[in-house]
C-alpha positions as CSV (number, residue, x, y, z in Angstrom):
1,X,122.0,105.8,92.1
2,X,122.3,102.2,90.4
3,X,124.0,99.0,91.6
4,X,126.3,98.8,88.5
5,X,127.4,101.2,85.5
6,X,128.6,100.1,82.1
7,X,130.3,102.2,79.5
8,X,131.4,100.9,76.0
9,X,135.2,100.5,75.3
10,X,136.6,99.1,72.4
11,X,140.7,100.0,72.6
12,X,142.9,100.9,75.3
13,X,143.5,104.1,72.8
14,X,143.6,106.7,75.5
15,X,141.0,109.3,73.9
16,X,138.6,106.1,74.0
17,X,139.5,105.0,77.4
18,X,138.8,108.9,78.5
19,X,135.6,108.9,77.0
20,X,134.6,105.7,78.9
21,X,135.8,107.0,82.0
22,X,134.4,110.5,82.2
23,X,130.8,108.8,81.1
24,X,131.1,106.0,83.5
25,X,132.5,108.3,86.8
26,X,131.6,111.8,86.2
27,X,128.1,111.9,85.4
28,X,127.4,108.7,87.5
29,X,128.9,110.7,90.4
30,X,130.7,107.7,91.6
31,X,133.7,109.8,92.3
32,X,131.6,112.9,94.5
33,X,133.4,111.0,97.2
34,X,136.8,112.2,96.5
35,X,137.8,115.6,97.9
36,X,141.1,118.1,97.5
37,X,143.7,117.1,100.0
38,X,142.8,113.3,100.1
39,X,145.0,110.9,99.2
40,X,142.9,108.0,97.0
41,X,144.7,104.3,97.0
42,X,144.0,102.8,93.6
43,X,144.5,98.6,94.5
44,X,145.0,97.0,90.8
45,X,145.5,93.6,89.9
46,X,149.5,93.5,88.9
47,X,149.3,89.8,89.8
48,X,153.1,89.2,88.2
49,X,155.4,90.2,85.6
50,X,152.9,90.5,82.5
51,X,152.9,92.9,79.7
52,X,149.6,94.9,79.5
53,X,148.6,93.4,76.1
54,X,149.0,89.7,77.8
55,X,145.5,90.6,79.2
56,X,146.4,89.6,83.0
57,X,146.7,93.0,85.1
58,X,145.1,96.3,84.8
59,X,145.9,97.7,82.0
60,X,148.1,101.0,82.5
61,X,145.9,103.6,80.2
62,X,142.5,103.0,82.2
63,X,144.5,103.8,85.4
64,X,146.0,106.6,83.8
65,X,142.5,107.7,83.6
66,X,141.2,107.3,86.7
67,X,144.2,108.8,88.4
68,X,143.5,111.8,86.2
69,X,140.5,112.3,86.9
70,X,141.4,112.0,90.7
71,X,144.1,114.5,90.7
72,X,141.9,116.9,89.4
73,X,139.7,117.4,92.1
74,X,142.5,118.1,94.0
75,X,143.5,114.8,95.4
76,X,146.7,112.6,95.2
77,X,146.8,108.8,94.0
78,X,148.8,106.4,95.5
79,X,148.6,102.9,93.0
80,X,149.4,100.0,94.7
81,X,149.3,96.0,94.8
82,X,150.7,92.9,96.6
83,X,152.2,90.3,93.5
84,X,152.2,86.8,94.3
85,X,155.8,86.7,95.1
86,X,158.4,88.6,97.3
87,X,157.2,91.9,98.8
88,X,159.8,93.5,98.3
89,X,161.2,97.0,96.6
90,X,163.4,95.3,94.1
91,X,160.7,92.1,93.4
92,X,157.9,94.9,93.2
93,X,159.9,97.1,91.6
94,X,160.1,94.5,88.7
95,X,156.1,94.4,88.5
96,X,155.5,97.9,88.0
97,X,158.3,97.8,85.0
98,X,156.6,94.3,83.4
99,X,153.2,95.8,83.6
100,X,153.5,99.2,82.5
101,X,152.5,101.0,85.8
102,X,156.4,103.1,85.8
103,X,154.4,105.4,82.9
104,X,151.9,106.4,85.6
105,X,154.3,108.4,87.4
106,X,153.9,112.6,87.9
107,X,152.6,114.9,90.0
108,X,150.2,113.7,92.3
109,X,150.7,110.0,91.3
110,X,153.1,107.4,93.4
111,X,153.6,103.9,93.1
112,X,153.6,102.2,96.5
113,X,156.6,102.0,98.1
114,X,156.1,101.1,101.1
115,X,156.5,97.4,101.9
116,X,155.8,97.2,105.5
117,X,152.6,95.2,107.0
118,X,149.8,96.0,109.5
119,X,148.4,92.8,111.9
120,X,144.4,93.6,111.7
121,X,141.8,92.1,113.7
122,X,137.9,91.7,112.7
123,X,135.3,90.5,115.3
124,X,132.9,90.8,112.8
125,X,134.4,88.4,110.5
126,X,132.8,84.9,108.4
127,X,136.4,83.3,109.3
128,X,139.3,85.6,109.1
129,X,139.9,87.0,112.5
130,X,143.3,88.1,112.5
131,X,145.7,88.7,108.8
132,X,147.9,91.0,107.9
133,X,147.7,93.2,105.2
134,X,149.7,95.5,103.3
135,X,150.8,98.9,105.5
136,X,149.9,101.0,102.1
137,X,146.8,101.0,102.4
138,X,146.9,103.1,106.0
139,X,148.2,106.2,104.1
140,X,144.8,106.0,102.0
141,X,141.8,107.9,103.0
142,X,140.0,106.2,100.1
143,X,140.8,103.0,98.0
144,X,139.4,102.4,94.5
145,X,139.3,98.7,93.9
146,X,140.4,98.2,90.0
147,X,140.2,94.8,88.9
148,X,141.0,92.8,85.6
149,X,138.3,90.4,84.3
150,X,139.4,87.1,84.2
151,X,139.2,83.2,84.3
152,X,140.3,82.2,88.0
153,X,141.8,77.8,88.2
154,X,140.3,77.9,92.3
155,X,137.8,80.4,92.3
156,X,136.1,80.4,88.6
157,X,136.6,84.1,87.8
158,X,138.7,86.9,89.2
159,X,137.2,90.1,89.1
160,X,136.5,92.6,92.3
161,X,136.1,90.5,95.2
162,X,139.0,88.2,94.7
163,X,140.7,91.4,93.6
164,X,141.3,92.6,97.2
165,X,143.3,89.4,98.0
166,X,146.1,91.1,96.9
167,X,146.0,93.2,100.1
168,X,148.3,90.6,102.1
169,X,151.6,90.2,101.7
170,X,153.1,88.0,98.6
171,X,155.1,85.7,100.3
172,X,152.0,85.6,102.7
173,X,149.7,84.1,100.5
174,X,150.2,80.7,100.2
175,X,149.7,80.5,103.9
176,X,146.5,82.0,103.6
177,X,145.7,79.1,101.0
178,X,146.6,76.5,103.3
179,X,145.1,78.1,106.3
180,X,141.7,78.1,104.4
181,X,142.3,75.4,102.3
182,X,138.0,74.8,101.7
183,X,137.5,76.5,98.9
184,X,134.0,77.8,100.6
185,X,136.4,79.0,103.8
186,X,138.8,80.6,101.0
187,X,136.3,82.5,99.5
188,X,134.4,83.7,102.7
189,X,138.2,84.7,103.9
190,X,138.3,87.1,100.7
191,X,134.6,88.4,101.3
192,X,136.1,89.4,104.7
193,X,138.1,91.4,103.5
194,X,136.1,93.2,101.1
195,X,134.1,94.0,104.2
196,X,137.1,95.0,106.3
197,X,138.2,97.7,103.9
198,X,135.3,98.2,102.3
199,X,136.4,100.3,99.5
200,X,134.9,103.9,97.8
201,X,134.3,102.2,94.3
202,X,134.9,99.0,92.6
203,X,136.0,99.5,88.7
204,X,136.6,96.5,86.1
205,X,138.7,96.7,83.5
206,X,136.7,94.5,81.2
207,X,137.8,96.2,77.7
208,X,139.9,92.9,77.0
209,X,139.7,90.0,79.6
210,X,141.3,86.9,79.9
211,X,140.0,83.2,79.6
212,X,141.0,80.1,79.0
213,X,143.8,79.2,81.8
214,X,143.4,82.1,83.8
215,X,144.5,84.2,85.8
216,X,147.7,84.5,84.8
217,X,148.4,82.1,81.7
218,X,145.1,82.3,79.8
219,X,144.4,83.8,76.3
220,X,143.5,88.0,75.7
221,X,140.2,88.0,75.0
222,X,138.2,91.3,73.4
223,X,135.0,92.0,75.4
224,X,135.1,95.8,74.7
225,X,133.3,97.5,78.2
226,X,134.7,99.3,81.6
227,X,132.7,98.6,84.8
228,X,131.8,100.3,88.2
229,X,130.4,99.8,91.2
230,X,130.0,101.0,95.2
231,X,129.6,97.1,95.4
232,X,132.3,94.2,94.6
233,X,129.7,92.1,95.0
234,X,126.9,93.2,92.3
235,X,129.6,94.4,90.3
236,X,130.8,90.3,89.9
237,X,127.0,89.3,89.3
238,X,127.7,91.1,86.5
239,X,130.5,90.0,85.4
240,X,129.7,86.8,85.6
241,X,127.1,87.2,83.7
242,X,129.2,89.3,80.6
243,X,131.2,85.6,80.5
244,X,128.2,83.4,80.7
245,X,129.6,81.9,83.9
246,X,127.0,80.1,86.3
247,X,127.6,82.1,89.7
248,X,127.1,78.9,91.0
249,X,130.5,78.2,89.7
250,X,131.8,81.2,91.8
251,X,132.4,80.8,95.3
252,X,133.1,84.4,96.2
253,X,129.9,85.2,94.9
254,X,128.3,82.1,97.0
255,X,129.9,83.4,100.2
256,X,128.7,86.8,99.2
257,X,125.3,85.8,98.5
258,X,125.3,83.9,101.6
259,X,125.8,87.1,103.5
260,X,122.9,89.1,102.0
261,X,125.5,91.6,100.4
262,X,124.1,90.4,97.2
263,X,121.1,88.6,95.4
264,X,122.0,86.0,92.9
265,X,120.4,87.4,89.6
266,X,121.2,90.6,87.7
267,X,117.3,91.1,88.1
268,X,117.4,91.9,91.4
269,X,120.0,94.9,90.7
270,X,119.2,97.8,88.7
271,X,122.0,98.4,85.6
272,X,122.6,101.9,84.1
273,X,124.5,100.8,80.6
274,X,124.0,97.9,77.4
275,X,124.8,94.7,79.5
276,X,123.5,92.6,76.6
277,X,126.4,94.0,73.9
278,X,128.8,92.8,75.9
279,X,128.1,89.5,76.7
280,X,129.9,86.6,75.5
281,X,128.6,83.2,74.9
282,X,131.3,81.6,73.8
283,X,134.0,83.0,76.7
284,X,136.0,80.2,77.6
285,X,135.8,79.7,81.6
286,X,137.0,77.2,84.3
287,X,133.9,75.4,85.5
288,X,135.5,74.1,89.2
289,X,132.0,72.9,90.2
290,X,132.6,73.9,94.5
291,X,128.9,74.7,94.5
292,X,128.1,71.5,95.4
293,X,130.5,71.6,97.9
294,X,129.2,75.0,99.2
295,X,127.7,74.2,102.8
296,X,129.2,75.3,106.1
297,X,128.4,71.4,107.7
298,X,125.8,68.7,107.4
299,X,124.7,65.5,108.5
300,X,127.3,62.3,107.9
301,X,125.8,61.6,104.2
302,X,125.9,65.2,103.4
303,X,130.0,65.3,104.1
304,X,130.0,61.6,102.5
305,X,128.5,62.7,99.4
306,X,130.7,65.9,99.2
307,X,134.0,63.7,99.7
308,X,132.8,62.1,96.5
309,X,132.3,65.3,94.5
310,X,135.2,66.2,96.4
311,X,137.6,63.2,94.6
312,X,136.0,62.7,92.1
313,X,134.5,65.5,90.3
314,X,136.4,69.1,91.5
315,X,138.4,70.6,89.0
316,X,142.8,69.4,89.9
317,X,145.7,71.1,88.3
318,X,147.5,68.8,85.8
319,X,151.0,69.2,83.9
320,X,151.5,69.5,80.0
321,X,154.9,68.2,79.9
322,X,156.2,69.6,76.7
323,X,155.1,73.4,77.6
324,X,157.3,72.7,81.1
325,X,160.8,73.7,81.3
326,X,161.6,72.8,85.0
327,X,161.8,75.7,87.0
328,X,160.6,74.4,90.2
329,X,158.4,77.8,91.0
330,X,155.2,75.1,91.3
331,X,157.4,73.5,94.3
332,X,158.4,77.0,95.4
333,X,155.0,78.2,95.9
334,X,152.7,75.1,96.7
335,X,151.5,76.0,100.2
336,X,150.4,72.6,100.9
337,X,154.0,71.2,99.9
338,X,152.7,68.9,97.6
339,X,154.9,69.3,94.6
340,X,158.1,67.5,94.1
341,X,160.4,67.5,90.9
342,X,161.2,64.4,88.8
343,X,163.1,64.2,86.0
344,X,163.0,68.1,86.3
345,X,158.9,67.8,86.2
346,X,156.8,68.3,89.2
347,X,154.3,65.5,90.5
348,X,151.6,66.4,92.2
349,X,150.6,64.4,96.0
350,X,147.0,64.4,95.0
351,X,146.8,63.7,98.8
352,X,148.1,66.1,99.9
353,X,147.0,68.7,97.3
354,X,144.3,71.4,98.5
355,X,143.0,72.3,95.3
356,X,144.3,75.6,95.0
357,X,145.6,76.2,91.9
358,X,148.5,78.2,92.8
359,X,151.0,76.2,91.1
360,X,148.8,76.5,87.8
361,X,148.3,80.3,88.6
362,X,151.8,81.2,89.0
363,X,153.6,78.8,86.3
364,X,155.8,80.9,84.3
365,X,154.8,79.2,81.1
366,X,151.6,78.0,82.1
367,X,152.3,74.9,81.9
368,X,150.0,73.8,84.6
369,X,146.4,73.6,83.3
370,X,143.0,73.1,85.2
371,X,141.4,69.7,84.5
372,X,138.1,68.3,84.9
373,X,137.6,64.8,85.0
374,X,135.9,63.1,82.4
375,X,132.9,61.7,84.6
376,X,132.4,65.6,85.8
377,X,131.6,66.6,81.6
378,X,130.1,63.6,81.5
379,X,127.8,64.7,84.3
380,X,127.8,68.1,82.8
381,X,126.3,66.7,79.3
């Protein structure tokens, strides 16, 4: 079997999404896993209220397909996912309308409704010992991990291994930003829980991504190709690749990498598909630059020097003032309480800011941009 398999999709048209399906599950036999009776949890990225043509969640027709697929062996599909927001029926309930998931419903298929929460605890965990996590996901005797390619403001690109941050709660998540407020610790907290649920299969939804000022406000962009994987972790080397992105520039891939769960070149991983027609050179990422503050400790000039990068060079979320319309959900959701309102605009305690991004991530209007400073492109040049 190979690390990662590509199939060529150009449309969400659902006899071409079919196609790309059946040829990237079916003959692969990266579905011989699921058998009658089970029940298979597919967690998608429905991040927040977003139409399926805005680019930002899994789009409903390649779900369709998988669940299809699913249900004919026999099995039933529970689709599921944690919003950044309440956890909640009604707040959820919302979601599933925004992004299209209600047309998934029929025999054999359920949306999650079950909102309760499970405390978990993992010996064998980088940093996250105890969390809790969405009580769905006990029902499952599977889970499919189906992911949306994307720009990401704190961790460079969303794709499968941030993807299973939406297992804890939405009003829990800005506590799990300020508890690992490091980036490094953030993105090691995420590989944890890849490697607490571990799931069957990792799918991308890559036929349009997003970039620009992703993940939730950026611009649709065409990149034509649907992704799988038994590993999150090759299956983002790819990715990565497919938008030109340095996984340098990616600290869930660092943490990954770190780990041995994967190498750091596509190389080192065998490919069954035409990587090269789908890359783009052009794709417009978020370059946050934490791989230079990617070390677990050093000496006193080691942490000196990565203050300085630290100030002076990371990637902070800045306001354009005439796309704002004052709705305070920056204050709302800033886990670090760094946001205050002025004249109905927020300003940002760069003191007290921890770098990540939620306030850009979850603006309504996306109005909240990632910005480099100018000695960082300077350097970059």
């Amino acid at each position: 079997m190979k690390d990662v398999y590509i199939a060529k999709c150009d449309s969400y048209e659902p006899s071409t999404v079919w196609s790309a399906m059946e040829e990237l599950l079916v003959s692969s036999g990266l579905l011989d896993f699921v058998k009658p009776d089970m029940t298979v949890g597919i967690k998608a990225n429905l991040v927040s209220f977003l139409k399926p043509e805005a680019a930002g969640t899994t789009h409903p027709e390649v779900l369709n397909a998988l669940a299809k697929l699913i249900t004919d062996k026999g099995a039933k599909v529970i689709i599921g996912d944690s919003p950044g927001g309440l956890y909640t029926s009604a707040y959820v309930n919302r979601v599933y309308t925004a992004t299209g998931m209600k047309t998934l419903i029929r025999e054999g298929v359920e949306l999650n409704s079950d909102y309760g929460q499970t405390s978990a605890e993992f010996e064998e965990a980088s940093v996250l010992k105890t969390f809790q996590y969405t009580s769905w996901l006990d029902r499952c005797d599977a889970i499919i991990n189906f992911c949306k390619l994307k720009s990401h403001g704190m961790m460079g690109m969303s794709a499968a291994v941030k993807n299973m941050f939406g297992v804890i709660p939405g009003t829990m998540k800005p506590e799990y930003h300020f508890r690992f407020s490091n980036h490094e610790d953030f993105a090691r907290m995420i590989v944890d829980l890849n490697e607490y649920f571990k799931p069957n299969l990792c799918i991308c939804d890559a036929v349009i991504g997003m970039e620009g000022n992703g993940p939730t406000a950026g611009t649709p962009r065409h990149i034509g190709g649907i992704l799988a994987s038994k590993s999150p972790y090759k299956l983002d080397l790819v990715c990565a690749e497919i938008i030109g992105l340095d996984v340098k520039q990616i600290p869930t891939v660092m943490a990954s990498a770190e780990r041995g769960l994967t190498p750091l070149s596509t190389d080192e991983i065998t490919i069954e598909g035409d990587l090269e027609s789908l890359k783009i050179s052009d794709f417009k990422n978020i370059e946050v630059h934490n791989s230079l503050l990617f070390k677990g400790g050093g000496s006193p000039l080691e942490n000196f020097y990565g203050n300085i990068v630290k100030n002076f060079l990371s990637a902070k979320p800045k306001l354009k003032p005439s796309e704002c319309v004052g709705c305070e959900e920056c204050k709302r959701i800033c886990p670090a309480n760094a946001i205050t309102m002025k004249d109905r605009k927020p300003q940002i305690n760069r003191k007290l800011c921890i770098r990540c991004f939620c306030c850009q991530e979850f603006c309504p209007k996306g109005a909240l941009k990632v910005k480099r400073p100018a000695v960082a492109k300077l350097l970059n040049k």
